[in-house]
C-alpha positions in Angstrom: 137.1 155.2 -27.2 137.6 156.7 -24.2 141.7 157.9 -23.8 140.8 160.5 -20.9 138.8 160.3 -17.7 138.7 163.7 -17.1 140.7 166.6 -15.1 140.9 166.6 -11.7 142.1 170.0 -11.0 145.2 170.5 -12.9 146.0 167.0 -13.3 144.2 165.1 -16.4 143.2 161.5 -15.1 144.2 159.3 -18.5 142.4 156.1 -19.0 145.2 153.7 -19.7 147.3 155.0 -16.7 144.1 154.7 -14.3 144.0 151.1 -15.4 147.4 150.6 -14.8 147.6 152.3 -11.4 144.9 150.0 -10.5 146.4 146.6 -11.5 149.6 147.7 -9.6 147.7 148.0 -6.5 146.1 144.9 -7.1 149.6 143.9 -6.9 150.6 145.3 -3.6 147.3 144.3 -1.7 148.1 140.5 -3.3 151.5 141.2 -1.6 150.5 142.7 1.7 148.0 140.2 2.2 150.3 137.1 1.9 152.1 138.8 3.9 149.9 139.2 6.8 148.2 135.9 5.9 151.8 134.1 6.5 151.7 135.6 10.1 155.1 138.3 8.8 155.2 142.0 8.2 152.8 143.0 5.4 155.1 146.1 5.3 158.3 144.3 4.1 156.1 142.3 1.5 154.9 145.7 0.3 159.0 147.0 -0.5 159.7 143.6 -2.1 156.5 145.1 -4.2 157.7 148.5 -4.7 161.2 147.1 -5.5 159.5 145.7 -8.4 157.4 148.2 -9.4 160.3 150.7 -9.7 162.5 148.2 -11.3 159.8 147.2 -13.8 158.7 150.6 -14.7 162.7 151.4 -15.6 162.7 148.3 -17.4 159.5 148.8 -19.4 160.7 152.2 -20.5 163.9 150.9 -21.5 162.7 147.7 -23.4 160.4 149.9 -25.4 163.5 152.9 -26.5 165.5 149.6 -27.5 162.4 148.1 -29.5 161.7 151.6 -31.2 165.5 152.7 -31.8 165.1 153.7 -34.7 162.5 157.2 -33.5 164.1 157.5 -30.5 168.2 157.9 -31.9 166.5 160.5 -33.5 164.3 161.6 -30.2 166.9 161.3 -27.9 165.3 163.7 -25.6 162.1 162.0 -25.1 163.8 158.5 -24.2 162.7 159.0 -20.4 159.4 161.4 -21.1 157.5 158.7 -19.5 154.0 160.4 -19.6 153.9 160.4 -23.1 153.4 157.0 -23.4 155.5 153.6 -24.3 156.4 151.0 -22.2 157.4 146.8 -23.0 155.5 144.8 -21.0 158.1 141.9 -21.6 161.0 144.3 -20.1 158.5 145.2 -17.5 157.8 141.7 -16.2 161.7 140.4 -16.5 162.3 143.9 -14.6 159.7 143.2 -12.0 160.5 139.9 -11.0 164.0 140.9 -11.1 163.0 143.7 -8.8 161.2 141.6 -6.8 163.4 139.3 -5.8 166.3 141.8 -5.5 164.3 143.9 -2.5 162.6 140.4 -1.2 166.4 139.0 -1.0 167.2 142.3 1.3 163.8 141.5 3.6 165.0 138.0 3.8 161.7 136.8 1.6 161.6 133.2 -0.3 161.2 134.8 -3.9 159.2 132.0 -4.6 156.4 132.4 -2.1 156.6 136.3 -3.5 156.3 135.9 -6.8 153.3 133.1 -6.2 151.2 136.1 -4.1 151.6 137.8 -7.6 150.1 135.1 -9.2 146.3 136.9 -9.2 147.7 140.4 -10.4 149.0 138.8 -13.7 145.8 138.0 -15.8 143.8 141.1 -13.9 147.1 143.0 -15.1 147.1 141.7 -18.3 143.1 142.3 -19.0 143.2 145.8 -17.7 146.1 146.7 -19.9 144.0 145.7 -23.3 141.3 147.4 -21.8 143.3 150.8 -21.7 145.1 149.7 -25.2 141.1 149.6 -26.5 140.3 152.8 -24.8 143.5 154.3 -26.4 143.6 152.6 -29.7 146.9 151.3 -28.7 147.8 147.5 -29.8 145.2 148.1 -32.6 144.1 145.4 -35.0 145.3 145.3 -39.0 143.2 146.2 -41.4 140.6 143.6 -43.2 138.6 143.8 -46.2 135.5 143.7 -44.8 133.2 142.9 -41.8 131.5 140.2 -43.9 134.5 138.2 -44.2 134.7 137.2 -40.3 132.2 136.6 -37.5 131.9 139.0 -35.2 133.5 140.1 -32.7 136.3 138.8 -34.5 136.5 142.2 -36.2 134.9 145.6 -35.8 135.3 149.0 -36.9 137.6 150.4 -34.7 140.5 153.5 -34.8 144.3 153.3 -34.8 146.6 155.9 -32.9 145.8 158.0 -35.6 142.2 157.8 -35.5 141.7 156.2 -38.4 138.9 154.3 -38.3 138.8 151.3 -40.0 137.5 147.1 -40.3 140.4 146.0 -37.9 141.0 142.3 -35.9 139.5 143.0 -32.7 143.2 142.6 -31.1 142.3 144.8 -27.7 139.2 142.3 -27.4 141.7 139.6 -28.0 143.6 140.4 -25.0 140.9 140.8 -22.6 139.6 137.6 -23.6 143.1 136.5 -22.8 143.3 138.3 -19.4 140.2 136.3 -18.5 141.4 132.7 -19.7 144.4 132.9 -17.5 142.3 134.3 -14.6 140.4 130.7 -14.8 143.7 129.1 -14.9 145.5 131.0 -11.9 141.8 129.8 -10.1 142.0 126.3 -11.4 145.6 125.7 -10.0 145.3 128.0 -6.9 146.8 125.2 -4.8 150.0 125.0 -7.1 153.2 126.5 -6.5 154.2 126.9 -10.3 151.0 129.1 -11.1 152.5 132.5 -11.4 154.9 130.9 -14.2 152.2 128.8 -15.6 150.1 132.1 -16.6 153.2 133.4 -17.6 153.9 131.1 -20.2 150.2 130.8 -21.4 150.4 135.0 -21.9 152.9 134.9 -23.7 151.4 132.3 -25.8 148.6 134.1 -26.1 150.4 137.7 -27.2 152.4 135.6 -30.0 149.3 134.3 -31.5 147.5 137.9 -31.0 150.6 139.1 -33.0 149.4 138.2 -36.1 146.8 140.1 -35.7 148.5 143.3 -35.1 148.7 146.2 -37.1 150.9 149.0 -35.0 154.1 149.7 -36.4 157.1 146.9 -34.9 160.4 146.5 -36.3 160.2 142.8 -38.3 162.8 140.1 -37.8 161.9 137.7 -41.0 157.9 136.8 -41.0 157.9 138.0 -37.3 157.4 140.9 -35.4 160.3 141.6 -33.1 157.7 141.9 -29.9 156.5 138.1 -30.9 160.0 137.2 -30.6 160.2 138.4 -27.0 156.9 136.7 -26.1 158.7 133.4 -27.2 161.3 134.5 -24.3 158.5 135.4 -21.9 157.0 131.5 -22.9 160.7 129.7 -22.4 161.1 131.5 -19.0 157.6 130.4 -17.7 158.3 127.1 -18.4 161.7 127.5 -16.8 160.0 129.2 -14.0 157.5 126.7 -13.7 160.1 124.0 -13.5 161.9 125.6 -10.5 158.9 127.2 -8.7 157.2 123.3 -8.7 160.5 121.9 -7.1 161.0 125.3 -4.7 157.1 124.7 -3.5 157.6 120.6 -3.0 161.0 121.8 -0.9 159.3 124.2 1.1 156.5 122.2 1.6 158.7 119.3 3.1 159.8 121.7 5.8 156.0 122.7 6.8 154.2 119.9 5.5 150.9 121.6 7.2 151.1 124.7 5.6 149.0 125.3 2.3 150.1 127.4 -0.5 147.0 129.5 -0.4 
């Protein structure tokens, strides 16, 4: 495990917010580039980016105080102490679209064509963040009874936050795996509109079933964890999404029947 970089001068460079740094400019240069590529100002692509990134980031804080209520109406003061940690990526994807679409509506952008030029970001986005988790021990695995009982890398001895180390579902390596699939799917439909919701829907898929596998500490609603719950709502609104975004594309597409989507 690797939670720190290293310093650079005063400032200690941590893993997990490298990685994420680095997926959020993948984000903006997907942005600036369609952009430029659709012959209009990369810079007002890049707000309708930072509109979402300050939107999401609020959001992701907030969604994870409400999911951990129960430390924080205790910790009030630490509800906005970003840095240390914590942050939904359901709230921050809702948040960021939301954000998105509010800044692109004030650059006169089709959210649609937006939110497609994010398409790429998501599965990079998604990989990096169980790369960090692993590097952190955050979103580890539950505990097995042994190595013998599942092929590897199914399992592997591996720490939780509390360095505890442990036989554990590989639930990081889950993810990343995960980060990769949808990568092959935002390739294999590159040419359709509804691809940014179709990964959507698949990831959040793909975090329900790594659920199970979960061992951090989530507030249960029955048999389920309350974060599966909200991956069931990220699912329903990529299909929604999907829905609209495949009629939006066939509309646009009607009024520049020569222009591609990519």
């Amino acid at each position: 495990m690797m939670p720190i970089v290293g310093p650079v001068g005063p400032i200690i460079i941590r893993t997990y917010t490298l990685l994420l740094d680095f997926a959020i400019l993948v984000g903006l240069a997907a942005l600036a580039w369609r952009g430029w590529e659709m012959g209009q100002k990369p810079a007002h692509w890049l707000d309708a980016g930072l509109g979402a990134l300050v939107v999401g980031l609020i959001a992701a804080r907030a969604g994870h105080v409400v999911i951990h209520w129960a430390y924080f109406s205790e910790h009030t003061n630490e509800i906005w102490e970003i840095w240390r940690g914590g942050l939904d990526w359901h709230a921050a994807i809702l948040g960021g679209l939301a954000g998105l679409a509010g800044a692109g509506a004030l650059r006169k952008l089709s959210f649609w064509r937006t939110s497609d030029a994010l398409a790429w970001a998501l599965p990079i986005g998604a990989a990096l963040a169980y790369t960090g988790c692993l590097m952190t021990t955050c979103g580890y695995g539950r505990e097995v009874r042994s190595l013998a009982d599942y092929p590897a890398p199914l399992v592997a001895e591996l720490p939780d936050l509390y360095g505890v180390v442990a036989p554990r579902f590989s639930s990081q390596l889950y993810g990343i795996a995960l980060g990769v699939v949808l990568l092959a799917v935002v390739v294999l439909f590159r040419r359709q509109p509804a691809r940014l919701w179709i990964g959507l829907a698949l990831l959040g898929m793909g975090v329900f079933g790594i659920g199970f596998t979960r061992g951090d500490a989530v507030p249960m609603v029955g048999s389920l964890r309350l974060d599966q719950l909200l991956d069931l709502v990220v699912v329903l609104i990529g299909i929604a999404g999907a829905v609209w975004a495949h009629r939006a594309g066939k509309a646009d597409s009607a009024q520049a029947p020569g222009e591609a989507h990519e």
